[in-house]
C-alpha positions as CSV (number, residue, x, y, z in Angstrom):
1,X,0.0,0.0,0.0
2,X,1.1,3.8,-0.7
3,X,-0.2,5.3,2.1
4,X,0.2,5.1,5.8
5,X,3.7,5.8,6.0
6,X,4.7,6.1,9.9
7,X,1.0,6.0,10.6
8,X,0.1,9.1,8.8
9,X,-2.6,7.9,6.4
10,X,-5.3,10.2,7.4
11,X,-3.0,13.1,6.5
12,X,-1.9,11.7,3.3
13,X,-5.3,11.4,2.5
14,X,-6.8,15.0,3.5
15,X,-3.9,16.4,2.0
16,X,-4.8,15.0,-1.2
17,X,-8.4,14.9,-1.6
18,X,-9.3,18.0,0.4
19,X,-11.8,16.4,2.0
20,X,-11.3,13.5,4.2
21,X,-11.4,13.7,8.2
22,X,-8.3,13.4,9.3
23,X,-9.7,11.9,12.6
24,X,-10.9,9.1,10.8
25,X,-9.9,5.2,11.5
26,X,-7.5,4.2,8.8
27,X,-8.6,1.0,8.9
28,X,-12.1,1.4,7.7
29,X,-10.3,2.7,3.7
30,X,-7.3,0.2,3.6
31,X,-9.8,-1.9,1.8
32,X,-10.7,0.6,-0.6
33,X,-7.2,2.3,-1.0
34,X,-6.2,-1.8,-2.4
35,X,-9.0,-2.0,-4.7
36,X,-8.0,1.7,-5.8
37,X,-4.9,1.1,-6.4
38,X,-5.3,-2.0,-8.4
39,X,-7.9,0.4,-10.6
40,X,-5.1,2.4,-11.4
41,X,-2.3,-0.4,-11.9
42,X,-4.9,-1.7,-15.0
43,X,-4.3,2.0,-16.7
44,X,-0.8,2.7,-15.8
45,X,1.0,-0.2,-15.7
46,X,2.4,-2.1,-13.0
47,X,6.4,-0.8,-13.1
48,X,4.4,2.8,-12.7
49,X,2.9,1.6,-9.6
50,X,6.6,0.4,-8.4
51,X,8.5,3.1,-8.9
52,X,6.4,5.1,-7.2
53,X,5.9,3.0,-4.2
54,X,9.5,2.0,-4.0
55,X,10.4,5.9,-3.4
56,X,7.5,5.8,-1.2
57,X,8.7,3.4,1.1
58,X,12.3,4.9,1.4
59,X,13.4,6.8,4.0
60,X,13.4,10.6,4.1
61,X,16.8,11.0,3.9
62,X,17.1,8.4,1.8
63,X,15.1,10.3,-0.6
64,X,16.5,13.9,-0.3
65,X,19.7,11.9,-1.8
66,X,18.2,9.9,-4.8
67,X,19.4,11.3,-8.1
68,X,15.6,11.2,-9.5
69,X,14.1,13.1,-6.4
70,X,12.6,15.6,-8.1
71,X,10.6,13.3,-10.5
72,X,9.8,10.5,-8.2
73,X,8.4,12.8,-6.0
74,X,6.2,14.1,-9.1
75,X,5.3,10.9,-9.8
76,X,4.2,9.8,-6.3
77,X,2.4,12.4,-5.9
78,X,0.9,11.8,-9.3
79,X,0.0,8.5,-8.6
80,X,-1.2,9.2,-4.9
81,X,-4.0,11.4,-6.0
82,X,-6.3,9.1,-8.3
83,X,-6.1,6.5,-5.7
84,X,-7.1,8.7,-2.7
85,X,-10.1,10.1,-4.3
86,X,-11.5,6.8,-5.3
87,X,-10.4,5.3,-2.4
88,X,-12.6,7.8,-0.1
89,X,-15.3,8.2,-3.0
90,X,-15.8,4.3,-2.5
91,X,-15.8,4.7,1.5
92,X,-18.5,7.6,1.6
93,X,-20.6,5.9,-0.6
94,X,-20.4,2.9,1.6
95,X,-21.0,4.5,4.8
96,X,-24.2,6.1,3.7
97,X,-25.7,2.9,5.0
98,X,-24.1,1.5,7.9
99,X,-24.1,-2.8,8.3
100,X,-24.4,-4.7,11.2
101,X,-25.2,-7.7,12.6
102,X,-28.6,-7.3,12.6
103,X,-28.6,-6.0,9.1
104,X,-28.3,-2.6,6.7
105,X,-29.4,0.4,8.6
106,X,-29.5,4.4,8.0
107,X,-28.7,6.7,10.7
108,X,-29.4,10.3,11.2
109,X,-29.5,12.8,13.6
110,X,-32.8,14.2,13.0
111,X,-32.0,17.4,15.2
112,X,-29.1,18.9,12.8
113,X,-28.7,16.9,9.2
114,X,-31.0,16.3,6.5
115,X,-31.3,13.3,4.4
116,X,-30.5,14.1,0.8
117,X,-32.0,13.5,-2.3
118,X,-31.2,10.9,-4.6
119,X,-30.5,13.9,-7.5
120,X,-28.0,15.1,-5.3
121,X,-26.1,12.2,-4.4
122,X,-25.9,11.4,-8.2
123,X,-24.5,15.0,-9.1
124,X,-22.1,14.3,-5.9
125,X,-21.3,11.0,-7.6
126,X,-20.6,12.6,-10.7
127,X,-18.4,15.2,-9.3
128,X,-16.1,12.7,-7.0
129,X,-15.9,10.5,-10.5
130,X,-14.8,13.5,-12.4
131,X,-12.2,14.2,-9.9
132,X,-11.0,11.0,-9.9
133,X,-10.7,11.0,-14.1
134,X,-9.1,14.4,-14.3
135,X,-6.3,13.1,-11.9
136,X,-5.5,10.3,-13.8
137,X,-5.3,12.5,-16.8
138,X,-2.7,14.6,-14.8
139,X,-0.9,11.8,-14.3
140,X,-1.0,10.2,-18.1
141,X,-0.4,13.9,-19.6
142,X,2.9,14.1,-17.5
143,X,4.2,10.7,-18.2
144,X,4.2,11.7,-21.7
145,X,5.7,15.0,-21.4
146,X,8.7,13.3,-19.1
147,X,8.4,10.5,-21.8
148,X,8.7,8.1,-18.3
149,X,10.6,4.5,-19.0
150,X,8.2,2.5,-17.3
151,X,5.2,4.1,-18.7
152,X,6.7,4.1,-22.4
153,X,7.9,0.0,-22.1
154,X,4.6,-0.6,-21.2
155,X,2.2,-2.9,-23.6
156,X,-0.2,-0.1,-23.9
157,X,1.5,2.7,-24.8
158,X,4.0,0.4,-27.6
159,X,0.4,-0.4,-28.7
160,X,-0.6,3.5,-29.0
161,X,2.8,4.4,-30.4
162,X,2.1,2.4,-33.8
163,X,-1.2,3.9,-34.2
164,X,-2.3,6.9,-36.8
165,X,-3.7,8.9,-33.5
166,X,-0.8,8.5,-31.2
167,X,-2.5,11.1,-28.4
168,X,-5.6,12.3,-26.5
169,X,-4.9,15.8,-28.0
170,X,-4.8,15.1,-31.6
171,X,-8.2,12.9,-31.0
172,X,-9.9,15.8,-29.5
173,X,-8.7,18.2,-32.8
174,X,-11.0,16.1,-35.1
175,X,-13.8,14.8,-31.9
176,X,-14.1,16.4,-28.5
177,X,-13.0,14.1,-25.6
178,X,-12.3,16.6,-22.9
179,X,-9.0,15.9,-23.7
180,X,-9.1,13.6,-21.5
181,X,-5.9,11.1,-21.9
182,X,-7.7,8.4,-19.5
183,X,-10.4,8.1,-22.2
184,X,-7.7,8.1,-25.0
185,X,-6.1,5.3,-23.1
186,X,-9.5,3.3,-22.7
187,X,-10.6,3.8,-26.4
188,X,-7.3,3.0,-28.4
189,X,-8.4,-1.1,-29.1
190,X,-11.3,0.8,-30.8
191,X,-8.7,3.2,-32.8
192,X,-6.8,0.4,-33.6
193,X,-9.9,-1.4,-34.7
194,X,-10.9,1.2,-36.9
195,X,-7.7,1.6,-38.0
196,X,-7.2,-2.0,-39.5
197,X,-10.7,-2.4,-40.6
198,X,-11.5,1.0,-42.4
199,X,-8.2,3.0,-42.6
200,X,-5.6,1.0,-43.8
201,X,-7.7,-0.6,-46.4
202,X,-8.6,2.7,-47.7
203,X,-4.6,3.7,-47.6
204,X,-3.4,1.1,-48.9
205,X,-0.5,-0.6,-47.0
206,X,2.5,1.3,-48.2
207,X,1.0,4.6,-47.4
208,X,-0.3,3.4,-43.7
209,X,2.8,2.5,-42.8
210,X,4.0,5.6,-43.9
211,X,1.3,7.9,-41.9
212,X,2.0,5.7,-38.7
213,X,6.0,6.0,-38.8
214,X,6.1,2.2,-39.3
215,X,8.3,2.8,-42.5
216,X,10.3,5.9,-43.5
217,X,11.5,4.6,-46.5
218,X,10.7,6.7,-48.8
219,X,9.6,9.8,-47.0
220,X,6.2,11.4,-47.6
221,X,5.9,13.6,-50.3
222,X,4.3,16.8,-50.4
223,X,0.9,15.7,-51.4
224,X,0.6,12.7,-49.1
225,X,1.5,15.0,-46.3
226,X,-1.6,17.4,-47.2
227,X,-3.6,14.4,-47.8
228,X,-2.7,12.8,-44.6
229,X,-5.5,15.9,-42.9
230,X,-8.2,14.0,-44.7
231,X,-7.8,10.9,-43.5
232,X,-7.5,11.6,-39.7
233,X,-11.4,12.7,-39.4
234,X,-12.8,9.2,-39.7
235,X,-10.6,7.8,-37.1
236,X,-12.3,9.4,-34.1
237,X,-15.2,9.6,-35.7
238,X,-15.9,5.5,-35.9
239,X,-14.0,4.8,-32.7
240,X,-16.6,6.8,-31.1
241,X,-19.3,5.2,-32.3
242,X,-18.2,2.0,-31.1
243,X,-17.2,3.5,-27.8
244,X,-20.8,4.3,-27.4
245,X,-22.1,0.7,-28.4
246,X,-19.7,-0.9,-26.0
247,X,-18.7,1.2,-23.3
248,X,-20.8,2.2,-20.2
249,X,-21.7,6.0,-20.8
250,X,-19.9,6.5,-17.2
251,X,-16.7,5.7,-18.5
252,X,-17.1,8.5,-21.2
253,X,-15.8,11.8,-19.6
254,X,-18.8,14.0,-19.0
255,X,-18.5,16.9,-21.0
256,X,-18.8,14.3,-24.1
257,X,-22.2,13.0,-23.0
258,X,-23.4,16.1,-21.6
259,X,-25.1,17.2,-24.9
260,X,-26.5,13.5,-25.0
261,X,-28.9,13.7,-21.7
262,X,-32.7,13.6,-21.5
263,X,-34.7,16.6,-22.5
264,X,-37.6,16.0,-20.3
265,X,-37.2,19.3,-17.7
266,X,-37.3,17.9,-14.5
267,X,-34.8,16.6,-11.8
268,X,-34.3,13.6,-13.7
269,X,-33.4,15.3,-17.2
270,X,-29.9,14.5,-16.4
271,X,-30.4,11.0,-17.1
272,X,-28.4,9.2,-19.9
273,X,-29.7,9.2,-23.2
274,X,-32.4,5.6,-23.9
275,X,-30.5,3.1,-25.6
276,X,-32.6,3.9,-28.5
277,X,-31.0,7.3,-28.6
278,X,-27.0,5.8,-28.1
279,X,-27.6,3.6,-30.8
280,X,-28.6,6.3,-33.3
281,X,-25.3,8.1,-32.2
282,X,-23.5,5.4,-32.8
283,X,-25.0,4.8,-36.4
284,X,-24.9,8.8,-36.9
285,X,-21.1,8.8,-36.1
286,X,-20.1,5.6,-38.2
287,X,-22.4,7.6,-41.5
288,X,-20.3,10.3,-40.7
289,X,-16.9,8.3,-40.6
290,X,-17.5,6.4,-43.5
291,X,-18.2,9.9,-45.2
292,X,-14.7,11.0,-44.7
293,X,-13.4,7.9,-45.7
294,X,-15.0,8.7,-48.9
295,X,-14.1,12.5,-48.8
296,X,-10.0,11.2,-49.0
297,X,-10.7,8.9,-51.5
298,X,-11.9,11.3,-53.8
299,X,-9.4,13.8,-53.1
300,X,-7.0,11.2,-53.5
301,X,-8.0,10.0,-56.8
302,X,-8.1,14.2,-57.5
303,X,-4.6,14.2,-57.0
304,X,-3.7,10.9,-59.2
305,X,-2.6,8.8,-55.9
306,X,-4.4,5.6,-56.7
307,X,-3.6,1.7,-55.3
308,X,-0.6,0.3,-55.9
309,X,-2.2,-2.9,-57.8
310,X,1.3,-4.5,-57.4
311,X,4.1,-4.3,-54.9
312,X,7.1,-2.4,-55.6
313,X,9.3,-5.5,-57.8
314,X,13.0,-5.7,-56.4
315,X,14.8,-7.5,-59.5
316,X,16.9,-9.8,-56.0
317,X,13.0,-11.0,-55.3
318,X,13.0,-15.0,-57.1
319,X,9.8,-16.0,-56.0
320,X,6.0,-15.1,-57.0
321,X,2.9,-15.6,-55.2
322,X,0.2,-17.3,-57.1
């Protein structure tokens, strides 16, 4: 666990999250602060997770002397953060009913607090989430920037790296995530989907290799670098509308559903969209994809860049395919 250190959890946590008791028993979130932290290993990677605990667990002086201080410390701090807010957003939501031998019960002290209302514990719900997804961002965002070892050697990001939409930033150009690096993460099996289903069918093989960095040899030219604009479109475009066949709307960052909530004008119109209403998102976005697939091929075929019908003959090649 990365918290506790010389019995100091409480503070760790109320430091972080702004909002937990520090005169709290520790013992009652250890549970959740596991289960949080084994959320955040499944984004990050486990050699993230190390690295950041080992520094943890050293001593202070042993710290102030480590040749990395400066970003270990970042990155603890980084990686602190996402669990303590789930960690405590799991815990409250527990305690609003206490259990007992005798079964679930709700306690209140009529004389000074109020029940709420189910609208507002959602909204709080909601908030606590977003918290929790915008930290995770922070911590993605600045692994990239510090281009961190154990977050590049991971399987996920060597998986991003050989994509045509490498980041969260250049998704949200061409389809508005929030900017949200968590999401980018979550949705790249659908990029990568798209990718090999739609895009590099309509490239052509040579040419996707070429827009992904996969071969350099020969360099773009001029008119496949202007060309490359019209291809990106599609990309986000058809991920999303498999995102929002496949994926619970609660893992889509707010802001992007937003627009996609009930219009009935009551305390419920916050409510997702029926599924009635997600799938004709989904089939809305996919028209639109495939439209801008269609857009590059015909500004392709304007600028005379057709198929290659055969591969590139090497006179050392002594063999044929039949």
């Amino acid at each position: 666990m990365i918290f506790n250190k010389d019995n100091k959890g409480n503070e760790e946590l109320r430091r972080l999250t702004g909002n937990y008791y520090a005169s709290n028993d520790f013992n009652k979130i250890s549970q959740d602060i596991i289960l949080a932290e084994e959320e955040l290993i499944k984004i990050v990677g486990t050699a993230v997770y190390d690295r950041a605990k080992a520094f943890y667990d050293m001593t202070s002086d042993a710290q102030e002397a480590h040749e990395d201080k400066v970003i270990n410390a970042a990155l603890l701090e980084r990686v602190q953060m996402p669990i303590a807010i789930y960690a405590t957003f799991m815990m409250y939501r527990k305690n609003d009913i206490s259990h007992e031998s005798s079964g679930r019960k709700f306690k209140i002290d009529v004389e000074s607090e109020r029940l709420p209302w189910q609208w507002q514990l959602e909204r709080d719900d909601e908030i606590q989430l977003e918290s929790y997804y915008r930290s995770i961002d922070r911590l993605i965002d600045w692994m990239d920037e510090k281009e961190l070892e154990e977050w590049m050697n991971t399987d996920t990001k060597k998986a991003m790296s050989k994509q045509l939409i490498k980041s969260a930033t250049l998704f949200n150009q061409y389809y508005p995530i929030d900017r949200s690096s968590r999401f980018f993460v979550m949705i790249s099996p659908f990029v990568r989907e798209v990718e090999r289903k739609y895009i590099r069918p309509a490239l052509g093989k040579e040419l996707y290799e070429k827009y992904t960095g996969l071969a350099t040899d020969p360099p773009l030219t001029e008119v496949e670098i202007e060309l490359k604009e019209w291809i990106y479109p599609a990309i986000p475009l058809l991920a999303m509308s498999i995102a929002f066949r496949r994926m619970p709307l609660a893992l889509i960052p707010y802001g992007v559903v937003r627009n996609y909530s009930s219009q009935t004008h009551t305390m419920n119109s916050s409510n997702p969209a029926s599924i009635d209403d997600i799938f004709d998102i989904s089939r809305d976005l996919e028209k639109q994809g495939m439209a801008a697939i269609g857009e590059f091929k015909n500004e392709r075929a304007g600028k005379d860049i057709l198929f290659p019908l055969l591969p590139n003959n090497d006179p050392k090649n002594k063999y044929m395919k039949v």
